[in-house]
C-alpha positions, 0 to 999 in steps of 0.5 A, spaced: 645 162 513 640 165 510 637 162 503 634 167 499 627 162 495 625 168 492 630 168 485 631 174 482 629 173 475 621 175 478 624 181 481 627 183 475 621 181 470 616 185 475 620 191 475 621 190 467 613 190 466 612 196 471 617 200 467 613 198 460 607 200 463 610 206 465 613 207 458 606 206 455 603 210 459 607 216 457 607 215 450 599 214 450 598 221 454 604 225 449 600 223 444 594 224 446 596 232 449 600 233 443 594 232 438 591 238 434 583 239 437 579 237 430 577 242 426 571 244 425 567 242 419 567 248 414 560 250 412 559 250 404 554 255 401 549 251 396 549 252 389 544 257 388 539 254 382 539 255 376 533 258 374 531 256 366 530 261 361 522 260 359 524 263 353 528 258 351 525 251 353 519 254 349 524 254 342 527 248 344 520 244 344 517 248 338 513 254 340 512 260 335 514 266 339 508 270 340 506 277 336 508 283 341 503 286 345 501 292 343 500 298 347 493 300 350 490 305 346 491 312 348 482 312 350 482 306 354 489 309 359 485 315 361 477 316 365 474 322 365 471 323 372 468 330 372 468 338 368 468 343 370 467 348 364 466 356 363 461 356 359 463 363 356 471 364 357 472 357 354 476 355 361 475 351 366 479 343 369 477 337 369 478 331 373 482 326 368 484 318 372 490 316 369 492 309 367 487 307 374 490 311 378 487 317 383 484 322 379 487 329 378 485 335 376 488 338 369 487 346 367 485 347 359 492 348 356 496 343 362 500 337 359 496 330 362 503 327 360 509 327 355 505 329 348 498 331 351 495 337 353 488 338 355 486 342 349 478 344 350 473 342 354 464 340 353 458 340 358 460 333 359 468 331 354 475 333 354 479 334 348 486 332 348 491 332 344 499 334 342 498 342 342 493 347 344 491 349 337 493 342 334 488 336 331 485 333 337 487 325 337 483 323 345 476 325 346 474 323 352 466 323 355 463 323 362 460 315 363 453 315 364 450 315 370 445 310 373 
């Protein structure tokens, strides 16, 4: 007669703990599979600076608003640079420099700008003003040379 030594409850508590592993595993690896990929972490734009007003930080802390700066005198925009005069017909160009830019040559009559006209010209000055038989309001000299 055959005796079985082995009971059967070691059979049966090893196929219980093989199936529970099986089990684990399957749950781990659908979790794992069926979990969504992590986002990305999404780029947020830095606020931009604020920039203070001068203006006022300076009311805050009691300045006086300054007087306005007036504008440069007429004489002082313009640089006569050369002449060139017809002594007998009163015509002729000069080379007048506008606000330190290049200068430009200007016939007797032509308008430098808005509101002034090359009126008249000497041996070494240039007369402006509003309108060729008008007061003359610029008188510009040749600088001296050295």
């Amino acid at each position: 007669m055959v005796t079985n030594t082995f009971s059967p409850w070691g059979v049966r508590l090893g196929t219980m703990a093989l199936w529970a592993v099986a089990g684990a595993s399957t749950v781990y690896w659908g979790l794992k599979l069926s979990a969504q990929a992590p986002a990305l972490p999404v780029a947020v734009a830095a606020p931009e600076p604020v920039a203070p007003d001068a203006q006022a930080l300076a009311r805050l802390l009691g300045a006086v608003p300054a007087a306005p700066v007036a504008a440069p005198a007429a004489a002082s925009r313009f640089a006569l640079v050369g002449v060139l005069a017809g002594t007998a017909s009163g015509g002729g160009a000069a080379l007048i420099a506008i606000d330190g830019k290049p200068a430009k040559p200007y016939r007797v009559g032509a308008e430098l700008e808005p509101g002034l006209v090359l009126q008249a010209l000497g041996r070494n000055q240039a007369r402006l003003g509003p309108s060729m038989g008008g007061e003359t309001s610029v008188a510009l000299d040749m600088p001296l040379r050295k």
